[in-house]
N, C-alpha and C positions, 0 to 999 in steps of 0.2 A: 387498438383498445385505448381507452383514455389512459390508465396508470403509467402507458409507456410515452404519452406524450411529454414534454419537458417545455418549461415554462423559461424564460430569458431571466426572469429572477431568480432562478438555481443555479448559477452558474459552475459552481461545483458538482451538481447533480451529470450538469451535460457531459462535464470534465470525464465522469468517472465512468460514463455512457460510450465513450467515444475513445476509449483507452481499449491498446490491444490485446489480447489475451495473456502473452507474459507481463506487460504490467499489471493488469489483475490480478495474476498470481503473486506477484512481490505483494501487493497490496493485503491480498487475503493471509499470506504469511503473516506481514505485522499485525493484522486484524488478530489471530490467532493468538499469536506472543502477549499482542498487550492486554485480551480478553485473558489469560493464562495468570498476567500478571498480575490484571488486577486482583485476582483472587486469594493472591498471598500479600502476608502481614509483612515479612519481611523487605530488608530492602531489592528493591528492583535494577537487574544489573538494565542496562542501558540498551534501548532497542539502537541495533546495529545493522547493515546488510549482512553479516555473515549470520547472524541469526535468524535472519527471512531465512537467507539461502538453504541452511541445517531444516527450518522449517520446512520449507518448500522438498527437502529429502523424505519428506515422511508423507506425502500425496503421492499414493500410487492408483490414482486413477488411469484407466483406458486411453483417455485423449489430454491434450495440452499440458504432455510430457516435451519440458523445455533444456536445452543445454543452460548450465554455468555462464557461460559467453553469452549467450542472449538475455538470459536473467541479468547478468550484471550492466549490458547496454540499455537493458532497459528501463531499470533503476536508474541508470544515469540520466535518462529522458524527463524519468518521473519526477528529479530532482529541480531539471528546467525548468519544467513545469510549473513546479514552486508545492509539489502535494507532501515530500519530505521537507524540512528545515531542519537546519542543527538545532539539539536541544536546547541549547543555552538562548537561543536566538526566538521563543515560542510567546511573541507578545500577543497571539491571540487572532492576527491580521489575515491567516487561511492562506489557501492557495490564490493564485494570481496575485497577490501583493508583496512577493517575494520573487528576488530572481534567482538562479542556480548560481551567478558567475560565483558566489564562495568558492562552489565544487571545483568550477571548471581547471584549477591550477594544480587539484590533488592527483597523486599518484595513485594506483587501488588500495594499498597498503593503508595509505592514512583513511583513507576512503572507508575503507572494511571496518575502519574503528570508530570510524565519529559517533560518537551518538545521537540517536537523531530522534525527533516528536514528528508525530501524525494526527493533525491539529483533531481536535475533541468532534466539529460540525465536521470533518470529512468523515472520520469515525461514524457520526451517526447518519452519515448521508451514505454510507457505506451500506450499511447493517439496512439503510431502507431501499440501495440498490437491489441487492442480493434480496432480499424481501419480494420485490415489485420484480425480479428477474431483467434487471435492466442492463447486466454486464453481459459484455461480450468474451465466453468461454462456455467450456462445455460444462453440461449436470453434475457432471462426476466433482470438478473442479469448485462449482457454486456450492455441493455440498461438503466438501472437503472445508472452505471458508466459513461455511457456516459451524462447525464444532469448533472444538476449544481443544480435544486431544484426537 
């Protein structure tokens, strides 16, 4: 079908196309968190992995039940990638114009606390994945991303 075809000028679209089912899941967690956040007035503690991970506790779907250890590898990938960036670091630039080496020096511990942004177009390249059904993961899981609780 056309929807799922992917054009060289999304390159973020391909990114999110082509990512494995536990990064999906990391991904749909912060989708989660920061759709939750935005909804309140007060301040916003900081999207973190150990917040995905808590999140990612509360999908109990049938399929793309993932360990801890692979969750958290694969967050590390996603970081290479360049689809997290530390908070303070969020000039707007998206994925591919970022490199992970920050990460690569951390132990998990500093790891688990950085704060981190999930640039605004990945967000909404997100929310048109899951839309267009262009991730790779099971129903249960696309629909567990798509609410907010």
């Amino acid at each position: 079908s056309e929807s799922n075809q992917i054009t060289s000028t999304e390159p973020r679209l391909k990114i999110l196309q082509d990512l494995s089912s536990p990064q999906v899941a990391i991904l749909l967690a912060a989708r989660r968190i920061l759709a939750r956040d935005a909804l309140k007035d007060a301040a916003r503690k900081p999207l973190t992995i150990l917040r995905m991970l808590h999140e990612y506790q509360s999908y109990k779907g049938p399929a793309n039940l993932f360990s801890q250890h692979l969750l958290l590898r694969s967050f590390q990938q996603l970081i290479e990638m360049g689809v997290f960036q530390k908070s303070s670091e969020h000039s707007g630039g998206g994925p591919l114009q970022y490199d992970g080496s920050f990460f690569s020096g951390l132990d998990i511990t500093s790891l688990s606390r950085m704060p981190l942004h999930l640039p605004y177009e990945l967000d909404l390249e997100l929310t048109r994945a899951l839309k267009d059904d262009l991730l790779n993961c099971s129903t249960a899981l696309k629909e567990w991303g798509k609410r907010k609780n």
